[in-house]
C-alpha positions as CSV (number, residue, x, y, z in Angstrom):
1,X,-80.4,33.9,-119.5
2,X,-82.9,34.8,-122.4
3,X,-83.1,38.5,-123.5
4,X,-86.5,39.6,-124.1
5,X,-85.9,43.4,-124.9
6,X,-89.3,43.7,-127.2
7,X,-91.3,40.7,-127.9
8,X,-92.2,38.1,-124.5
9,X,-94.6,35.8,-124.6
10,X,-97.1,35.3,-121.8
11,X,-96.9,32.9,-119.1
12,X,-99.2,31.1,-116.8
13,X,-99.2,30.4,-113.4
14,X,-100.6,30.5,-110.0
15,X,-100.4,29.2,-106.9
16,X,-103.3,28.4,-104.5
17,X,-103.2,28.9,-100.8
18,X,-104.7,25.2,-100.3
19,X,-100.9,24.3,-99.7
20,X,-100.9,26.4,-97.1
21,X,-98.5,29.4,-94.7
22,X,-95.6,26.8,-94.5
23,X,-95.6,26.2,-98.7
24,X,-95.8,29.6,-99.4
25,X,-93.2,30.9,-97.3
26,X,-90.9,27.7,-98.3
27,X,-91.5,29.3,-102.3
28,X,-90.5,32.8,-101.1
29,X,-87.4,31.3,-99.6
30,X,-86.5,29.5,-102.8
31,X,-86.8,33.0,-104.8
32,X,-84.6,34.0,-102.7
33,X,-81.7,31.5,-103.9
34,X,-81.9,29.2,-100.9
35,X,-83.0,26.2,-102.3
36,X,-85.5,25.2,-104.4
37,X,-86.5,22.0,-102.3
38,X,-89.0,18.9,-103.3
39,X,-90.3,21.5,-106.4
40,X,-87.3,21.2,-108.0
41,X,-84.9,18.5,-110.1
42,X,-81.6,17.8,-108.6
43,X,-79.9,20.2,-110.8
44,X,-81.8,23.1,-110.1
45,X,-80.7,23.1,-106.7
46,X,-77.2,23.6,-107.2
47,X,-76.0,26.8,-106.2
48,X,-76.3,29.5,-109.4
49,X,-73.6,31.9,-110.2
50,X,-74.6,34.7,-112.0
51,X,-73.2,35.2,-115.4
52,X,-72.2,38.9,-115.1
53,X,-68.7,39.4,-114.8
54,X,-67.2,41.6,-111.8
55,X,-63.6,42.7,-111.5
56,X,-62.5,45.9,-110.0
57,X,-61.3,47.2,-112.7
58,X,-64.8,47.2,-114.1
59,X,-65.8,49.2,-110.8
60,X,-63.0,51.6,-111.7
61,X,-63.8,52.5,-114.3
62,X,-67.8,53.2,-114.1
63,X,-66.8,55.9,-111.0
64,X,-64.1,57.6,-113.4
65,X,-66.3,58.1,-116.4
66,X,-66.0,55.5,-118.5
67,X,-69.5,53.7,-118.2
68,X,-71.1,52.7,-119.8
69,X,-68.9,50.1,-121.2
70,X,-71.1,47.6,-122.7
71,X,-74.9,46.7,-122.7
72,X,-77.0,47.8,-119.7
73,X,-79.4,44.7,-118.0
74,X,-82.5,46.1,-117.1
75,X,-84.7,43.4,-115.1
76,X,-88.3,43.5,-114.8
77,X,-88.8,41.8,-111.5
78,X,-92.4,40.4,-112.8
79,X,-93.8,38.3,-115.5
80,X,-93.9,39.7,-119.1
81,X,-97.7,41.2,-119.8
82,X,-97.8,43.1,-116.9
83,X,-98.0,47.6,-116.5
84,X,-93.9,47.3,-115.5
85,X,-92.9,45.0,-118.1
86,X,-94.7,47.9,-120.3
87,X,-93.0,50.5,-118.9
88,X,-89.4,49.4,-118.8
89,X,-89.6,48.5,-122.3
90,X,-90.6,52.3,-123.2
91,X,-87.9,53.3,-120.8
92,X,-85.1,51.2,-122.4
93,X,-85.1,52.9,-126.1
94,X,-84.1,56.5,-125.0
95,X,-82.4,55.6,-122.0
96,X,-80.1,53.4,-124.7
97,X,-80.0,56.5,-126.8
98,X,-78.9,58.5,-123.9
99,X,-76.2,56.1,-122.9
100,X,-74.6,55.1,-126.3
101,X,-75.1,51.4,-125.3
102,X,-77.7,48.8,-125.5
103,X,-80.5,48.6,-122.8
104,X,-81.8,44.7,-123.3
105,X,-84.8,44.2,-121.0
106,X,-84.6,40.8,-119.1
107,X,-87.6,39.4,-117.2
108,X,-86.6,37.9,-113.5
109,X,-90.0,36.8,-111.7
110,X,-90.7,35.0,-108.9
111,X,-91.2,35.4,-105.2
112,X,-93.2,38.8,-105.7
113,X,-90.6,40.2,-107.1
114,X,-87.5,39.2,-104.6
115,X,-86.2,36.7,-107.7
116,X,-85.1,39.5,-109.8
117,X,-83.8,41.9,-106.9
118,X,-82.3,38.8,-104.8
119,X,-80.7,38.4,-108.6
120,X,-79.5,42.3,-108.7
121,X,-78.3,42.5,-105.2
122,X,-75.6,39.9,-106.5
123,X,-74.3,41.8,-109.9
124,X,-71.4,43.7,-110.0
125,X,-71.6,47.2,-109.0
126,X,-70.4,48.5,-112.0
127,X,-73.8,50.3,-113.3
128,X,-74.3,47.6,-116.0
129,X,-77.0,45.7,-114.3
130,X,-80.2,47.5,-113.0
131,X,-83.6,46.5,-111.8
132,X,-87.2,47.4,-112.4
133,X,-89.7,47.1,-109.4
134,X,-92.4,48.3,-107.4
135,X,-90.8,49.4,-103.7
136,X,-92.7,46.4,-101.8
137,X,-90.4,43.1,-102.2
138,X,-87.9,45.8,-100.1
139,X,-90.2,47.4,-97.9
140,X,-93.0,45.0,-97.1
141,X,-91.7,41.6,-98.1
142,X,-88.7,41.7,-95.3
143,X,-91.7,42.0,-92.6
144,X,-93.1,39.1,-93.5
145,X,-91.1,36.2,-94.8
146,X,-87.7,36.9,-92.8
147,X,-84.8,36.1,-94.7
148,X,-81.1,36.4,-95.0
149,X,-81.4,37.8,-98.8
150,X,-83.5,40.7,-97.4
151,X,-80.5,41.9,-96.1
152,X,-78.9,42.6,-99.8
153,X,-82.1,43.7,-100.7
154,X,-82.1,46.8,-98.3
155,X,-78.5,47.4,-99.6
156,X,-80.0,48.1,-103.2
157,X,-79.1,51.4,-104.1
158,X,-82.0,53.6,-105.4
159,X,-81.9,55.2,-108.5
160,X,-84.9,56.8,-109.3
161,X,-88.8,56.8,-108.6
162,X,-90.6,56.1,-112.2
163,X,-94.5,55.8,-111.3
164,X,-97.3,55.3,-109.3
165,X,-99.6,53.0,-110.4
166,X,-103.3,52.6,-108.9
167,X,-104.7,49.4,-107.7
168,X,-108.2,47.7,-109.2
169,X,-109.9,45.3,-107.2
170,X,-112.4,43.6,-109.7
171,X,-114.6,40.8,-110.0
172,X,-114.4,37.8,-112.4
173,X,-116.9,35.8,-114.3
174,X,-117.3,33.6,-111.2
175,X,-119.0,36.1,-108.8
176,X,-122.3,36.4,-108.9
177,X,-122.6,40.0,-106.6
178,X,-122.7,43.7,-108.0
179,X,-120.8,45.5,-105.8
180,X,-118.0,45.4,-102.7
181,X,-121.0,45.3,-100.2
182,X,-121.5,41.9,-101.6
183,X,-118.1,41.0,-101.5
184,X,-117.8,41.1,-97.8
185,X,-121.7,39.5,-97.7
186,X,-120.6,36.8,-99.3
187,X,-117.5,36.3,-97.1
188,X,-119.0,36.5,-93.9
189,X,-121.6,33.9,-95.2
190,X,-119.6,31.7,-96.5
191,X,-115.9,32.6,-94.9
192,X,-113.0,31.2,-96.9
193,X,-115.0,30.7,-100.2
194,X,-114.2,33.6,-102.2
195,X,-110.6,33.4,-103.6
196,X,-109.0,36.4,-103.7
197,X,-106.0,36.8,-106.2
198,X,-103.0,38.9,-106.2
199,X,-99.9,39.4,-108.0
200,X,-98.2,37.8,-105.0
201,X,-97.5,37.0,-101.6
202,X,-96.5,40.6,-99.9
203,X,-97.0,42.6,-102.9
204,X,-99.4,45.9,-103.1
205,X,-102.4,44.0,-104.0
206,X,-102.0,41.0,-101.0
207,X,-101.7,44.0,-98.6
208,X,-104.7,45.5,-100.1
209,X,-106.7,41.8,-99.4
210,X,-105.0,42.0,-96.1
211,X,-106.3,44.8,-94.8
212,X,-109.6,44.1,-96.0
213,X,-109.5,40.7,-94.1
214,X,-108.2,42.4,-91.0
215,X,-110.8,45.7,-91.1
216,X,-113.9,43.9,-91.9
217,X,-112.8,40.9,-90.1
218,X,-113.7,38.9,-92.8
219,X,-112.2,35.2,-94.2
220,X,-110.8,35.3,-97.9
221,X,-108.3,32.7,-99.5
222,X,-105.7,34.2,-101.3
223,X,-104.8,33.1,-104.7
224,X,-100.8,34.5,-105.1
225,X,-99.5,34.5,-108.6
226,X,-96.3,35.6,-110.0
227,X,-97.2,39.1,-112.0
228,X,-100.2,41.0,-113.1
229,X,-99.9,39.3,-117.1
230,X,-100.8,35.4,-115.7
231,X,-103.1,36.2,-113.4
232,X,-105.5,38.3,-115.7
233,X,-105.7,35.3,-117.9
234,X,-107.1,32.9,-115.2
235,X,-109.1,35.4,-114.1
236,X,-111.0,36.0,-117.4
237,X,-111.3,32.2,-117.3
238,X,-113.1,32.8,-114.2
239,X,-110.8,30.4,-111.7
240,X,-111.2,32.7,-108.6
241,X,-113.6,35.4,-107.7
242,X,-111.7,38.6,-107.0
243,X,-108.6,40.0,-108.3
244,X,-106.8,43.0,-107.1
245,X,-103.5,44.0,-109.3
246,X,-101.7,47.2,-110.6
247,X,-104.2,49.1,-113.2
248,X,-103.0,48.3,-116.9
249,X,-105.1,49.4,-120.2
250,X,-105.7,45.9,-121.3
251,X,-107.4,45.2,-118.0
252,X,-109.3,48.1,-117.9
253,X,-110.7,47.0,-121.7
254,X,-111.9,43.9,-120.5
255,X,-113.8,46.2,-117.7
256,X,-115.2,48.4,-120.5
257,X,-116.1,45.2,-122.6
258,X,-117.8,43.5,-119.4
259,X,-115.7,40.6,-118.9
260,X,-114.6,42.0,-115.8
261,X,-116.2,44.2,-113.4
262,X,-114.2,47.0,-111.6
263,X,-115.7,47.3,-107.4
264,X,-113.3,49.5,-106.3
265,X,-109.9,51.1,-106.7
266,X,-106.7,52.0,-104.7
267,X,-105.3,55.6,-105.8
268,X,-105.8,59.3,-104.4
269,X,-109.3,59.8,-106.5
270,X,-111.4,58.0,-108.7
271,X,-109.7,56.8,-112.4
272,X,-111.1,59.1,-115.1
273,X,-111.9,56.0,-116.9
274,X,-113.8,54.5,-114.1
275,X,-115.8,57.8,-112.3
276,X,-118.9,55.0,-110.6
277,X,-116.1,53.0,-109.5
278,X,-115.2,54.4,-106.1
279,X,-111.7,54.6,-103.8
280,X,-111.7,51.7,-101.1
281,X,-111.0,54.7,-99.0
282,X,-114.7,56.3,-100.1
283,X,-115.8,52.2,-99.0
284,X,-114.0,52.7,-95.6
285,X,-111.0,51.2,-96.2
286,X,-108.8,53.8,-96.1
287,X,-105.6,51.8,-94.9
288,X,-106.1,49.4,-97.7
289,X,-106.4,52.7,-100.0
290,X,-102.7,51.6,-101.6
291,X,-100.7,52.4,-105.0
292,X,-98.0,50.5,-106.2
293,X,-94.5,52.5,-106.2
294,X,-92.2,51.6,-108.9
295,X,-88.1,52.8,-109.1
296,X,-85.1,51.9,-110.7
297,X,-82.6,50.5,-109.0
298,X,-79.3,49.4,-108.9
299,X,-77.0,47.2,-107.0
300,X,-75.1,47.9,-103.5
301,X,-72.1,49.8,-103.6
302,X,-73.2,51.0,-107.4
303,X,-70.6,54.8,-107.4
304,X,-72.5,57.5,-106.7
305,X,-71.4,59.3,-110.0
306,X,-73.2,56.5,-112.2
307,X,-76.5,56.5,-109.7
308,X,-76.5,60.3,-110.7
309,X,-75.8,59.9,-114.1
310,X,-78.7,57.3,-114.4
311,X,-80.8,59.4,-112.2
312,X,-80.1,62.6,-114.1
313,X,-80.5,60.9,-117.6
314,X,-84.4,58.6,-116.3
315,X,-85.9,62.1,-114.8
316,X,-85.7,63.7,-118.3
317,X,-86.1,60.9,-120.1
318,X,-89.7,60.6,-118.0
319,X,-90.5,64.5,-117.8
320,X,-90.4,64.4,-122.0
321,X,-94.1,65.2,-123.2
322,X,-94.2,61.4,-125.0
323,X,-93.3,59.6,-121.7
324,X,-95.5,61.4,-119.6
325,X,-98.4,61.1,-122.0
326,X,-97.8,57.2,-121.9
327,X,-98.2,57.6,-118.1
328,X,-101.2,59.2,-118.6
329,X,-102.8,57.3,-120.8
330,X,-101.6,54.1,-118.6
331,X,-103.7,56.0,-115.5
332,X,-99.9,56.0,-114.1
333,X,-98.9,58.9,-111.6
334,X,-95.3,60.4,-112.4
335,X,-93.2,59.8,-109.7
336,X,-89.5,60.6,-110.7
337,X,-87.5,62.5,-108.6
338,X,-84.1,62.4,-106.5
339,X,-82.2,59.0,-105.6
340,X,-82.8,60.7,-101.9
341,X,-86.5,60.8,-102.6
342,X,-87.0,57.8,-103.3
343,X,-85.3,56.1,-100.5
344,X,-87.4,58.5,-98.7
345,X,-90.5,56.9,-99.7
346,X,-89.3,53.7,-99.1
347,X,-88.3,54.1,-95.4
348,X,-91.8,55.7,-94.8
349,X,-93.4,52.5,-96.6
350,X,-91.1,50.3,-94.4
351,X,-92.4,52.0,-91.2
352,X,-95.6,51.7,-92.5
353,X,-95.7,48.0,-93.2
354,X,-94.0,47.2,-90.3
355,X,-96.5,48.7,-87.9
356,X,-99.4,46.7,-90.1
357,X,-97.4,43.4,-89.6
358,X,-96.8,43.9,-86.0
359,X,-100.6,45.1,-85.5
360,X,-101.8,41.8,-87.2
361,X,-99.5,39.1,-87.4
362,X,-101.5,36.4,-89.3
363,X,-102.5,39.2,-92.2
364,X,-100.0,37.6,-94.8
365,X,-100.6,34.0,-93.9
C-alpha cells in the first residue's frame, strides 16, 4: 500500500443513484471486504491479507512499555483533498515527535468510510496501526447496510475525539434558485430532478439529505461519492445541483468567489465567515441540524496503557495554541477529550441514528 504522508493527489469519482438501493448497498458490502462482485477483475476478488505483521510478542510488548516500536499507520478513511485528510496530516508531525517514531499518513477510502475502518479492525493490536474518521461509518452505517464487518467495527477502540466539523449545504452552477425555499420548490415540482450529492452513502451529509427528504416530504436523488476532495470538483463542474459535505476553507473560497453558493449550514450557530447564511435548524430543520464528529481510533483489543498513552499525547498535541488556531481557522470545533468520552458520544449518536432509521426506513435508499 502507497504511503502518502504529505503530498496526494486528488481523485475523481462518484457514483449515481440511477443504479439503484440494490447497487449501492452491493458497493457498501464490497468496502467491507466481502467481495468485490461484477465491478471487479478476477484478482481483486481474492481474499486480501493485510500486510501488517501481528505476533504476540508484538502485543507484549506495546502493554509493557516498549511501543512504539516502529512507524505508526495513521489511515484517513476518506479520499485525499478533503478537511480530515487536512487534519491528520497536521496531526502526524508532533504526534511523531511525541512518539520518537514515524507517523506515515495512508489514505483508505471507500464505502463512506467503512474501507479503511473494516481495514483497521483487522491490524494487530499492537498500537502501530490507527485510524482517522468521522464517528458515522460506526454509528450510523451499521443501521443501514447490515453487515457482518460492522461487528469489528463496534469493537474499534476509541482513542480520542479530534473535531467537530460543520456541514454546508450549497448550490452548484447547475441550479438556477437563490435560496433553500427554492430548493424544496423545485423538488416538489419536479420530484426526483435535483441531485443531491454527499460524501457517501450513510455519512453526515446523506443523513442531512435524508432528513430533509423525510421532513419536507420531498423527492431528491442522491449523488454518493467517496470523500469531500472528488466531489467538490464535480460540483464546480456543475454535474448535480446540491452538495452537502464537511466545511473545508477551499470550499468556502469558492463560496466567497461565487462559484458556489452556500443555502444553509449544519453547526450550533451561524459560521463567522458565512453570518446571511443561516442554520438548517433557523430553516426548520432542526433534526437535519448535524456536524460531523471526527476521533482517532485504534483497533480491538489495542492495551489500555497505549490507548492512554495516545490519548494523553493527541489532547495536548490539539490543546497547543497552533493546533487549535488551525481549528479555528478551518471553522472546526475542538473536540478532544477522554477515550470514555468519546465512546460516549458515539453511543448517543448510535441511539440517535437508530431511532431515525427505524422511524423512516426508506430514508437511506
Amino acid at each position: 500500500m502507497t504511503q502518502r504522508p504529505f503530498a496526494p493527489k486528488m481523485p475523481r469519482a462518484a457514483t449515481s443513484e440511477a443504479a439503484g438501493v440494490h447497487r449501492r448497498r452491493l458497493v457498501l458490502a464490497a468496502g467491507f471486504g466481502l467481495g468485490l462482485g461484477a465491478w471487479a477483475p478476477a484478482s481483486a476478488q481474492a481474499p486480501r491479507r493485510e500486510a501488517w505483521p501481528a505476533t504476540e510478542r508484538e502485543g507484549a510488548n506495546a502493554a509493557s512499555g516498549s511501543w512504539p516500536s516502529r512507524a505508526i499507520r495513521l489511515l484517513v478513511v476518506y479520499p485525499p483533498g478533503g478537511v480530515s485528510d487536512l487534519m491528520a496530516r497536521a496531526l502526524a508531525e508532533p504526534l511523531a515527535a511525541a512518539l520518537g517514531q514515524p507517523v506515515l499518513v495512508e489514505h483508505r477510502p471507500g464505502a463512506g468510510g467503512s474501507v479503511g475502518l473494516d481495514a483497521l479492525s483487522r491490524a494487530p493490536a499492537d498500537g502501530h496501526t490507527l485510524a482517522f474518521s468521522a464517528i458515522s461509518p460506526i454509528t450510523l452505517q451499521p443501521q443501514v447496510v447490515p453487515a457482518a464487518a460492522h461487528e469489528r467495527l463496534q469493537s474499534l477502540a476509541p482513542v480520542t475525539g479530534v473535531m467537530r466539523t460543520p456541514v454546508l449545504v450549497t448550490a452548484t452552477p447547475s441550479f438556477a434558485g437563490r435560496d433553500f425555499d427554492d430548493v424544496l420548490a423545485q423538488a416538489r415540482a419536479r420530484p426526483g430532478s435535483l441531485r443531491w450529492a454527499s460524501s457517501g452513502i450513510a455519512t453526515t451529509g446523506h443523513l442531512v439529505l435524508a432528513q430533509v427528504r423525510a421532513l419536507a416530504d420531498v423527492d431528491i436523488t442522491h449523488i454518493p461519492y467517496q470523500g469531500g476532495g472528488p466531489q467538490l470538483n464535480d460540483a464546480l463542474a456543475g454535474h448535480f445541483e446540491l452538495l452537502s459535505t464537511n466545511v473545508a476553507a477551499q470550499q468556502l473560497r469558492y463560496v466567497e468567489s461565487g462559484r458556489l453558493r452556500a443555502l444553509a449550514v449544519g453547526a450550533p450557530h451561524r459560521l463567522a465567515a458565512l453570518p446571511r447564511v443561516p442554520t438548517l435548524a433557523e430553516l426548520g430543520f432542526e433534526a437535519a441540524n448535524r456536524d460531523s464528529l471526527f476521533g482517532i481510533f485504534a483497533p480491538p483489543a489495542t492495551p489500555r496503557a497505549v490507548v492512554q498513552r495516545l490519548n494523553a499525547e493527541l489532547v495536548r498535541i490539539l490543546a497547543t495554541p497552533p493546533m487549535r488556531e488551525r481549528l479555528r481557522q478551518s471553522y472546526n470545533l475542538p473536540a478532544a477529550g477522554s477515550a470514555d468520552d468519546l465512546a460516549r458520544e458515539m453511543a448517543l449518536d448510535r441511539e440517535r441514528n437508530a431511532a431515525l432509521v427505524a422511524r423512516d426506513p426508506g430514508a437511506f435508499e
